[in-house]
C-alpha positions in Angstrom: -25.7 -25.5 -7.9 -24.5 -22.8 -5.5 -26.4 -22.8 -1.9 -26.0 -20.0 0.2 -28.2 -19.3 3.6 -28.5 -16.2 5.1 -28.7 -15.3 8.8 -29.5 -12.5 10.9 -28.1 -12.1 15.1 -30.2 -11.5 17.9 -28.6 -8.9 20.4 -26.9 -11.6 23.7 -29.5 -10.0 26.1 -31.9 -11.8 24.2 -33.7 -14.9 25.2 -34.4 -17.7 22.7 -37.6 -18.1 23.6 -38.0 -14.4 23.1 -36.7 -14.6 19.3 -39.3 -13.1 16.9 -40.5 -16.5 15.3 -40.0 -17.5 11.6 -43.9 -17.2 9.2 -42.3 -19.7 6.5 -41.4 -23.6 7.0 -38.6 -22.3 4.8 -36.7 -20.5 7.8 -35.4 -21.7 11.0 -33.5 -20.4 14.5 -30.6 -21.8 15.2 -28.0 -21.5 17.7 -24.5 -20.6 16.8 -21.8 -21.9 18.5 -19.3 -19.3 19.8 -15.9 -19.9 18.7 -12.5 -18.5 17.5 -12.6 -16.9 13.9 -9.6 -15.3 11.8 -11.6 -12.3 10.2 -10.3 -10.2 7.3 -12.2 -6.9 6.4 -12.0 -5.5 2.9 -14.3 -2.8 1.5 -16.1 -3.1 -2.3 -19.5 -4.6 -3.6 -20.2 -7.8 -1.7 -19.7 -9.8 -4.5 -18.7 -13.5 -4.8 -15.0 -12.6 -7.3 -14.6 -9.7 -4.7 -15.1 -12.7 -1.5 -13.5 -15.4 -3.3 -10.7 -13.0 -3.5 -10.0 -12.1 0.2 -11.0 -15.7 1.0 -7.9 -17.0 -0.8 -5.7 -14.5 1.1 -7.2 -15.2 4.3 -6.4 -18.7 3.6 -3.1 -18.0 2.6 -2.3 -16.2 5.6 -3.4 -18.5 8.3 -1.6 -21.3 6.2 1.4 -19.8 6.2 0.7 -19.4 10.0 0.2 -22.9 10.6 -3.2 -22.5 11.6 -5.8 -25.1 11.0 -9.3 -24.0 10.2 -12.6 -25.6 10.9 -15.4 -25.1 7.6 -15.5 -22.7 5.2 -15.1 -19.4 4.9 -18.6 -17.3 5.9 -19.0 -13.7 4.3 -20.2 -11.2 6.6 -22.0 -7.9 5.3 -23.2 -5.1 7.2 -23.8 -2.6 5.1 -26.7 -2.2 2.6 -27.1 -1.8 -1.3 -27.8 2.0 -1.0 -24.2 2.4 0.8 -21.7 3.4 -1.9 -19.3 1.0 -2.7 -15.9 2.4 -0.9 -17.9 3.0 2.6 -19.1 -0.6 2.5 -17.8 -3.3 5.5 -17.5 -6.7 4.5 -15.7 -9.5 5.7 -14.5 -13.0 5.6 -14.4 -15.1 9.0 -12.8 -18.7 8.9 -13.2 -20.4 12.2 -9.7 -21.7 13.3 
């Protein structure tokens, strides 16, 4: 069974107390700790063969680099389903 979470940043200027507060038990705010991420970009549907994909070279890279990473890769999306395919931004970020 695949899980997958989704989450959503608050602009900085932004107070947690100030946060627009969940209506389901199901959903939570939580603070992310800031850190150091290696970040590939690729374009494409924001599927999971088209992630798994630049994930492994992502991967690749920083191994070859000698960089260790902390967790797994996180996909990033910022464009929506309406945008065509080619003028889409994804990404993968490994924190190293």
């Amino acid at each position: 069974m695949v899980r997958w979470s989704c989450s959503f940043f608050l602009p900085s200027k932004l107070k947690l107390e100030q946060a627009p507060q969940p209506l389901s038990e199901d959903l939570s705010i939580v603070v992310v700790k800031g850190g150091k991420y290696a970040v590939i970009k690729y374009t494409g549907r924001s599927t999971f063969r088209n992630f798994e994909k630049h994930s492994e070279t992502l991967i690749e890279v920083l191994s070859l680099d000698k960089l260790k990473t902390v967790g797994p890769p996180i996909k990033a999306t910022f464009d929506g389903p309406l945008t065509p395919f080619f003028l889409r931004r994804n990404e993968v970020m490994i924190r190293v």
